[in-house]
N, C-alpha and C positions, 0 to 999 in steps of 0.2 A: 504494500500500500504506500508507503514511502517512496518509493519507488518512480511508482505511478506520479506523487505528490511534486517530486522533483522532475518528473522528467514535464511536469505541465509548466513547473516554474519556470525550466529553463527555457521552454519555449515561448513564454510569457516574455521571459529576459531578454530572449533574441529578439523579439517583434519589438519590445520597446528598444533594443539597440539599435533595429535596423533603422526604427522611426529618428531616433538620434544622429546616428550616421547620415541620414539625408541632410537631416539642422547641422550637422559639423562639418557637412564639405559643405554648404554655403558660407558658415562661419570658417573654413580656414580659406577661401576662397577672400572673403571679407578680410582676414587676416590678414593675406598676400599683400593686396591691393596697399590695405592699410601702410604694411612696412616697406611698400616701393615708394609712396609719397613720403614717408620717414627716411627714407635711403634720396630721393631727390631732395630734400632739402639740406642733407650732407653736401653736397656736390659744392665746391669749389670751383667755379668756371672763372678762366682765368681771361685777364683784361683786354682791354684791345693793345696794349702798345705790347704784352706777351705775344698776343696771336701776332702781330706785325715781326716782332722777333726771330718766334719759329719760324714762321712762313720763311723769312728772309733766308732763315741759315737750313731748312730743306731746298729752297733755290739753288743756293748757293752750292752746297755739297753734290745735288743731282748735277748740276753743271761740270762739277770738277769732276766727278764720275764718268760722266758722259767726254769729255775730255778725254780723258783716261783711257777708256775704252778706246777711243776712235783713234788715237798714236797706238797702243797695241796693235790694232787691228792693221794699222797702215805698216808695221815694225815686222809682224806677223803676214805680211803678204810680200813682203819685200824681200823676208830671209824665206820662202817658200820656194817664190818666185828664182832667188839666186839658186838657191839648193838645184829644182829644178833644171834651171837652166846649165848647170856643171855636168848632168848629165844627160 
């Protein structure tokens, strides 16, 4: 009989859990949202004369790179070129 008594309860337990689980994924869902507006107002966005900065000094560097490249490239076709041409 016991038995019986717990195995109604538990099914009792589960219906109220599953009714719970549905409440707790909107509330962790609510939760998320919550701590992304909490994590955006963390956010340190940086100035305009920063942004003028970086911008400047990724220009700068891609250019030198690109430089770089382009003498290898010409350095690298010329010692091919000669090799080649020896034989």
């Amino acid at each position: 009989m016991e038995e019986t008594k717990v195995v109604s309860s538990s099914s009792k337990t589960s219906a109220k859990k599953k009714a719970k689980s549905k409440d707790g994924v909107f509330a962790k869902i609510a939760n998320f949202f919550t701590g992304v507006k909490a994590e955006f107002g963390k956010i340190i966005w940086p100035t305009k004369d920063d942004i003028i900065k970086q911008t400047t000094a990724v220009v700068v560097v891609s250019a030198i790179c690109c430089a770089l490249i382009a003498v290898l490239d010409i350095v690298f076709e010329y010692g091919v070129n000669f090799i080649t041409s020896i034989f």
